[in-house]
FIKOLZA-1660 file (N, C-alpha, C; in steps of 0.1 Angstrom, whole numbers, plus 5000, padded with zeros to 4 digits):
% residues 88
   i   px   py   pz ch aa at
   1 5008 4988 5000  A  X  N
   1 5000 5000 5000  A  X CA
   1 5009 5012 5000  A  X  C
   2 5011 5022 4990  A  X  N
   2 5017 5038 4991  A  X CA
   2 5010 5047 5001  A  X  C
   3 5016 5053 5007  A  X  N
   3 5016 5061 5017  A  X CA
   3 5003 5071 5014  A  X  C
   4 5001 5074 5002  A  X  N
   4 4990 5086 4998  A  X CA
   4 4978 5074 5001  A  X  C
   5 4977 5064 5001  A  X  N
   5 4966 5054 5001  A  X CA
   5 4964 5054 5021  A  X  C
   6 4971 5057 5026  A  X  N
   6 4973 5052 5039  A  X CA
   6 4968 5062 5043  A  X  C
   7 4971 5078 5041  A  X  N
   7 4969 5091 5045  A  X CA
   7 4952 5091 5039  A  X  C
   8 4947 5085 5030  A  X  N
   8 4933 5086 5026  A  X CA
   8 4924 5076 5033  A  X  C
   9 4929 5065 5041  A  X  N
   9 4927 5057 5046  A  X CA
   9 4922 5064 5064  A  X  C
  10 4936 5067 5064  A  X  N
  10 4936 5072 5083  A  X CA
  10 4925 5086 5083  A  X  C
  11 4924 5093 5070  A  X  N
  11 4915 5108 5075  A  X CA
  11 4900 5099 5071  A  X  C
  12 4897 5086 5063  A  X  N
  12 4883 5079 5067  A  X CA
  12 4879 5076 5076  A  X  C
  13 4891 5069 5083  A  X  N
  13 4893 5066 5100  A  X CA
  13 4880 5076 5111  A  X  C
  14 4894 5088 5105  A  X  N
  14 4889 5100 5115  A  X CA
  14 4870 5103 5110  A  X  C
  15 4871 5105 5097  A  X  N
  15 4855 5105 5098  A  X CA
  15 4842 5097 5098  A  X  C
  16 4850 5084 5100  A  X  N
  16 4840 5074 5102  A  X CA
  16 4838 5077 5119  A  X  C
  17 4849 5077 5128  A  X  N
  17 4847 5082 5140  A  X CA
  17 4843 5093 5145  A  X  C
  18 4840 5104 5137  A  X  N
  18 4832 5117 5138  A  X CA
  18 4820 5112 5134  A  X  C
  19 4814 5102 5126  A  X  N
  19 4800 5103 5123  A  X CA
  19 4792 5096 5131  A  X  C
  20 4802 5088 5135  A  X  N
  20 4799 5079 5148  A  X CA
  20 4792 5085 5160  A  X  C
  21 4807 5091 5164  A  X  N
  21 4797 5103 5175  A  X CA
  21 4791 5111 5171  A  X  C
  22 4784 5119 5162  A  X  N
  22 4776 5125 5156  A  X CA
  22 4762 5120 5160  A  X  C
  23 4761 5107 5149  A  X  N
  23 4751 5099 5151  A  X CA
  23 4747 5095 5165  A  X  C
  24 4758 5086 5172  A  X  N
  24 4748 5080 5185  A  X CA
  24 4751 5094 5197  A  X  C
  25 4760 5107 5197  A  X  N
  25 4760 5113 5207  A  X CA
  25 4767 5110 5220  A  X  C
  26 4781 5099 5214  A  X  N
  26 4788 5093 5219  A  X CA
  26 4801 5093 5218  A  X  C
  27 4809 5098 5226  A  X  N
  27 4820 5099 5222  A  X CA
  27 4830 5086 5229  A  X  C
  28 4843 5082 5214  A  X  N
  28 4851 5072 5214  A  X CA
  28 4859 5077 5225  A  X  C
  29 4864 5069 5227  A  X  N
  29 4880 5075 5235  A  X CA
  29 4892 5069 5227  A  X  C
  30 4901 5079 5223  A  X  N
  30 4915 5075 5216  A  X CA
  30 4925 5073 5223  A  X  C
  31 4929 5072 5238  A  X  N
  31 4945 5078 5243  A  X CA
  31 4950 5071 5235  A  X  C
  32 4950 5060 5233  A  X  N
  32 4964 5054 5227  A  X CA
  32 4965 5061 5210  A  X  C
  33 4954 5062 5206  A  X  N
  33 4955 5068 5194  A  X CA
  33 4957 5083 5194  A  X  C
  34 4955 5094 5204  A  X  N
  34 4957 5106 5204  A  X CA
  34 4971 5103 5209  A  X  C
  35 4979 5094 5217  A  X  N
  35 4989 5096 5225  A  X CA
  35 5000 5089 5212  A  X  C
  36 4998 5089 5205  A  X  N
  36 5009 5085 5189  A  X CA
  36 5014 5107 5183  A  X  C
  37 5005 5111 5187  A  X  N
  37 5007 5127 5180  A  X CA
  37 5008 5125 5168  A  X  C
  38 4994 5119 5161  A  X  N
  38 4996 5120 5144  A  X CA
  38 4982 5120 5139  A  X  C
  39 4982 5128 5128  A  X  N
  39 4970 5129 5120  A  X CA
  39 4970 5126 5107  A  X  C
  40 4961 5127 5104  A  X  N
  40 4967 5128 5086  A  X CA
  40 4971 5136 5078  A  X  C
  41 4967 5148 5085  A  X  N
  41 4974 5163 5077  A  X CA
  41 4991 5162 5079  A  X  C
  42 4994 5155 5087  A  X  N
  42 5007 5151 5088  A  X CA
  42 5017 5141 5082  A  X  C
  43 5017 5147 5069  A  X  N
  43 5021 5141 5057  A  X CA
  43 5041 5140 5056  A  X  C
  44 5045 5150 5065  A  X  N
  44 5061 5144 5069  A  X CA
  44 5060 5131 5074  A  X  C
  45 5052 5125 5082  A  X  N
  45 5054 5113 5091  A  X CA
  45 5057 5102 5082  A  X  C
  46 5062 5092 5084  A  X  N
  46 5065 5083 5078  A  X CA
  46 5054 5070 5076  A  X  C
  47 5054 5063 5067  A  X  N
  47 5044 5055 5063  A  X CA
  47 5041 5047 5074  A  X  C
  48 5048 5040 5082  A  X  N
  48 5048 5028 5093  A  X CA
  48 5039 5037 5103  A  X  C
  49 5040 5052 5109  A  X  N
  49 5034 5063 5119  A  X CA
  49 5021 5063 5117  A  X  C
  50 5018 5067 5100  A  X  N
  50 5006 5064 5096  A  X CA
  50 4998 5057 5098  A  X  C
  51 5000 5040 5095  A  X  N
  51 4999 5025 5095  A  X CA
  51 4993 5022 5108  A  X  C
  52 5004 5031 5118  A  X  N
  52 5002 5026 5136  A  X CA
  52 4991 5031 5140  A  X  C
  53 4987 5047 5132  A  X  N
  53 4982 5052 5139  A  X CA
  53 4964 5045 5133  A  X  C
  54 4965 5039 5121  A  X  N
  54 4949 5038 5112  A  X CA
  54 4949 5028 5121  A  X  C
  55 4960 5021 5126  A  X  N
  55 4953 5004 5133  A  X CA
  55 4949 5010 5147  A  X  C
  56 4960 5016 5152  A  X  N
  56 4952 5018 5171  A  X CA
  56 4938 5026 5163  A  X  C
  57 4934 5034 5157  A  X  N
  57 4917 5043 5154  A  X CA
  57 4915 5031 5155  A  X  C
  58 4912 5025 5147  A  X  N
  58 4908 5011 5139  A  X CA
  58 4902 5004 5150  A  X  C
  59 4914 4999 5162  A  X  N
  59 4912 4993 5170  A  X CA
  59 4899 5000 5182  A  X  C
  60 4904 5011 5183  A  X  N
  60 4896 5016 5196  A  X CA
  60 4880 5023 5192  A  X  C
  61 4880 5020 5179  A  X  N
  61 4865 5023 5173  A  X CA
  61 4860 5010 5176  A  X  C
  62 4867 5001 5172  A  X  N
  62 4857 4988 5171  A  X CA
  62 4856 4980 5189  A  X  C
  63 4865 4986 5196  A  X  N
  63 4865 4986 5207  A  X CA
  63 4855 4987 5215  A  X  C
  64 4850 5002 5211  A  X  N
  64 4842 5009 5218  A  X CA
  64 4826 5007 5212  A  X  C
  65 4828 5001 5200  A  X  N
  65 4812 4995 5195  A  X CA
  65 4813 4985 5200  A  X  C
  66 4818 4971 5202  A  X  N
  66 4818 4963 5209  A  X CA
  66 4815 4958 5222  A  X  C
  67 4818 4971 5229  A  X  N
  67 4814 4969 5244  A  X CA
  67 4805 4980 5244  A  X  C
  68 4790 4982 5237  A  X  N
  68 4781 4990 5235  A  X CA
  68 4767 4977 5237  A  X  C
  69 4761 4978 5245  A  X  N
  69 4749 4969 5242  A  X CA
  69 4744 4969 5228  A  X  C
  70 4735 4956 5226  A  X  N
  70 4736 4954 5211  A  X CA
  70 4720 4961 5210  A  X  C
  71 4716 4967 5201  A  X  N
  71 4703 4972 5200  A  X CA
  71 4693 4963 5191  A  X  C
  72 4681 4961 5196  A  X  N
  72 4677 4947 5194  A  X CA
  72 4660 4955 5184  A  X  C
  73 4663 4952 5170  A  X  N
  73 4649 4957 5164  A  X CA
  73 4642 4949 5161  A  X  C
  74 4628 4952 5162  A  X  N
  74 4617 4941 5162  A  X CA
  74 4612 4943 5147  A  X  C
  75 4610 4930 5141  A  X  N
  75 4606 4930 5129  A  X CA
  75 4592 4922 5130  A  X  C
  76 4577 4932 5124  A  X  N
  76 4567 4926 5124  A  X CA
  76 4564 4923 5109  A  X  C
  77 4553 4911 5104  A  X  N
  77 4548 4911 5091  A  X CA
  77 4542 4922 5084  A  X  C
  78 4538 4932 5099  A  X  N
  78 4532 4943 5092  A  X CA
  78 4538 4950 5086  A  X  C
  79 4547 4953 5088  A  X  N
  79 4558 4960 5080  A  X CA
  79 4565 4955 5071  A  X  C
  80 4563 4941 5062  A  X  N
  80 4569 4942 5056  A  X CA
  80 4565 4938 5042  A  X  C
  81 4553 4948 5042  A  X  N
  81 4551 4952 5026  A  X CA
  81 4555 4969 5026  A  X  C
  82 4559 4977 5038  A  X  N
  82 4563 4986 5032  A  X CA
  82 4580 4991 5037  A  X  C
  83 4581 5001 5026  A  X  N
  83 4596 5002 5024  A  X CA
  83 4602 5008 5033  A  X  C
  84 4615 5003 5039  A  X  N
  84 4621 5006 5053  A  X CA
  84 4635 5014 5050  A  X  C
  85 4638 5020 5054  A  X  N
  85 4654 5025 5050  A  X CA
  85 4654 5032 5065  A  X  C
  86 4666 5035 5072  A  X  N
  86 4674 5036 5075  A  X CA
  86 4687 5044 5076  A  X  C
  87 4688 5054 5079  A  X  N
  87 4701 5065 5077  A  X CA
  87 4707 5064 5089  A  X  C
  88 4704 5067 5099  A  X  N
  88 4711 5071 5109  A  X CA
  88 4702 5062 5126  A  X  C
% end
């Protein structure tokens, strides 16, 4: 993977994790990922910095959905002749 692919990668990171809390009104906790000092606008860093930092996001997003109770939707027949969608 080139480095420009990694830097487009880690700023998805970041806004998968902004929409996250957005949506549920919940915020992640990063220390280990705020405690690396890197972002993506930080294009001197080196590829491996980048890499460390998309896996710890990575990790502590899925962390923190994980240990979230599971939200349990009820599906009736009535509903399902009409059309359902879902955004947020």
């Amino acid at each position: 993977m080139q480095k420009e692919e990694l830097l487009h990668l880690h700023m998805l990171m970041i806004h998968i994790k902004k929409y996250y809390e957005n949506v549920t009104n919940e915020e992640i906790e990063t220390e280990r990922y705020n405690s690396l000092e890197i972002s993506p606008v930080h294009i001197h860093k080196d590829k491996k910095a980048h890499k460390d930092a998309l896996l710890t996001l990575g990790d502590e997003i899925v962390t923190h959905i994980h240990h979230r109770p599971v939200q349990v939707v009820n599906y009736s027949s009535e509903t399902a002749s009409q059309k359902v969608a879902a955004e947020h």
